[in-house]
N, C-alpha and C positions, 0 to 999 in steps of 0.2 A: 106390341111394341114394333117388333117387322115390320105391321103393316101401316104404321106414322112415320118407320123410315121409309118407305117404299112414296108414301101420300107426298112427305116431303120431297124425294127426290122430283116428283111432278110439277110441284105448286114450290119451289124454290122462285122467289124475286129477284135472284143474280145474273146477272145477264153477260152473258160473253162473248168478245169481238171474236169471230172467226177469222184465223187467221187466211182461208183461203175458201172460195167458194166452193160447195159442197161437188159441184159439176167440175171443178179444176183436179179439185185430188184425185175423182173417179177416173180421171183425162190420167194424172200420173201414175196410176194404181196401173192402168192397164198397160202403160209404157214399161211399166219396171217388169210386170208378168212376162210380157212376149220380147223381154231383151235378145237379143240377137249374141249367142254365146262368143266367147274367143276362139281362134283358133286349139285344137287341143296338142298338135306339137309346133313349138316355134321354134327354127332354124337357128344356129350359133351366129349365126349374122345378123338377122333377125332380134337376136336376142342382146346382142351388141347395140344395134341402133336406138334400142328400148330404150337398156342402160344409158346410151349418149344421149338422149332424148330426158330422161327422167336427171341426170345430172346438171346438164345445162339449165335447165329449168328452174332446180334447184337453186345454183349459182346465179342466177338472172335474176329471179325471185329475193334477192336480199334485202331489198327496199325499192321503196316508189320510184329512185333516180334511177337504178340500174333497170327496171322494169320496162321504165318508158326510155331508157333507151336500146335494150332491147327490142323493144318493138319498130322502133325506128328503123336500127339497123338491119332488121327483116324487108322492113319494107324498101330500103333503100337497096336492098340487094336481088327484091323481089316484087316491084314498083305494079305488078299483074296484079296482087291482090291489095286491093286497097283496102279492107277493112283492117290492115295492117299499119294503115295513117292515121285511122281514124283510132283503132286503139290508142295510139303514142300519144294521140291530140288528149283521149278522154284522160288518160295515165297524166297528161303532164296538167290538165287542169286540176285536176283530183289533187297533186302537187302546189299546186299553190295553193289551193284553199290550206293544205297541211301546215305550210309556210305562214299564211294568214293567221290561222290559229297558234304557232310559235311566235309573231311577228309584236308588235309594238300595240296597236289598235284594238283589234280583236279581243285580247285578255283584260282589256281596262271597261271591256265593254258587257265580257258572259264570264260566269266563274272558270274559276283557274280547272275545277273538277269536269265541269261542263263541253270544256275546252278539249281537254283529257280525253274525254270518252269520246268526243264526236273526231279526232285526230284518230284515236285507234279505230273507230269505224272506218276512217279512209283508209286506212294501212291494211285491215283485217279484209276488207269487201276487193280493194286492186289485190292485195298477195292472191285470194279465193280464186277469182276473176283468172288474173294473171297464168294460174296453176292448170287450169282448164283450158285457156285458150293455146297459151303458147306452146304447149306439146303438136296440138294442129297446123302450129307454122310450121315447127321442127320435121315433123310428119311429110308437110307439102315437097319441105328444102331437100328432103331424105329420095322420097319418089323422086323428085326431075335429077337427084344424082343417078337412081337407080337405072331411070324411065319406065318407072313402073309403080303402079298403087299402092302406097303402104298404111291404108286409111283404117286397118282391122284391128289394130293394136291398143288403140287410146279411144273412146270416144269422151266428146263432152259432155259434163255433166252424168255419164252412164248409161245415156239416152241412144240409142240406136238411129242411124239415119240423119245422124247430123251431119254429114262429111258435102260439103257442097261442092264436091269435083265428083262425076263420075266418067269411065273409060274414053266416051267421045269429047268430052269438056279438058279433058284434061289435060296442062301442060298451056294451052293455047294464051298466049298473053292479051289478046284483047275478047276474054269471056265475059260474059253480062255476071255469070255465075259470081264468078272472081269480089263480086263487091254485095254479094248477097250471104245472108247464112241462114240456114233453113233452122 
């Protein structure tokens, strides 16, 4: 008997999409391994900016209007990094399709449940998005209050090495960097 389970597990006819090629996870496997730890004591200041940082976030985070306007107001305050435009721009198309699917058209056209699910994917993919990036703006706005790095605290996604400022880049308003993310 074991060994018609074992024969089965081999000569099974189901076939399964992988979600990610086998060469990508082994690429994530090894980024999560050699994470770059946190610092092990963080300063009362420090640890204040966290908090302001993870609050605002929060409160911005409430839906896709205030999202995208968040991002705006970053970038209008901080016109050096422009992937901060281009977030607002993706936030506020992402917003209309959301609108489209509310809207008159749309529902007379794809089920009401259809409609449903694919609105909560746009809410659920900006909040995710949202949640990860904008701590980095906050991060950026914190340093030039400072004048000084504060890129050790948040990274995105958990991924080490994503901060696209470093020491000689940093601050300068016309960086090639500024409109890049590694």
């Amino acid at each position: 008997m074991v060994i018609t389970l074992v024969q089965n597990l081999f000569t099974t006819k189901e076939t399964k999409i992988p979600l990610m090629k086998t060469s990508d996870v082994e690429k994530v496997k090894e980024r999560i391994l050699h994470k770059v730890s946190s610092p092990l004591a963080i300063l009362a200041d420090e640890q204040e900016i966290i908090k302001e940082i993870k609050n605002e976030t929060f409160l911005k985070n409430a839906n896709n209007v205030t999202r995208t306007k968040a991002y705006l107001d970053f970038y209008c305050s901080h016109p050096e990094i422009h992937w901060a435009f281009l977030a607002h721009m993706v936030s506020r198309n992402a917003g209309y399709h959301m609108t489209d699917l509310k809207g008159e058209l749309l529902p007379s056209i794809i089920e009401r449940k259809e409609a449903e699910n694919f609105f909560l994917f746009l809410e659920r993919a900006n909040a995710y998005i949202f949640h990860d990036a904008y701590p980095q703006l906050l991060l950026y706005h914190q340093s030039i209050k400072k004048r000084s790095l504060c890129f050790t605290y948040f990274r995105p996604s958990g991924f080490p090495g994503q901060c696209p400022f470093s020491g000689s880049d940093f601050g300068k308003k016309e960086n090639r960097l500024n409109s890049h993310s590694r």
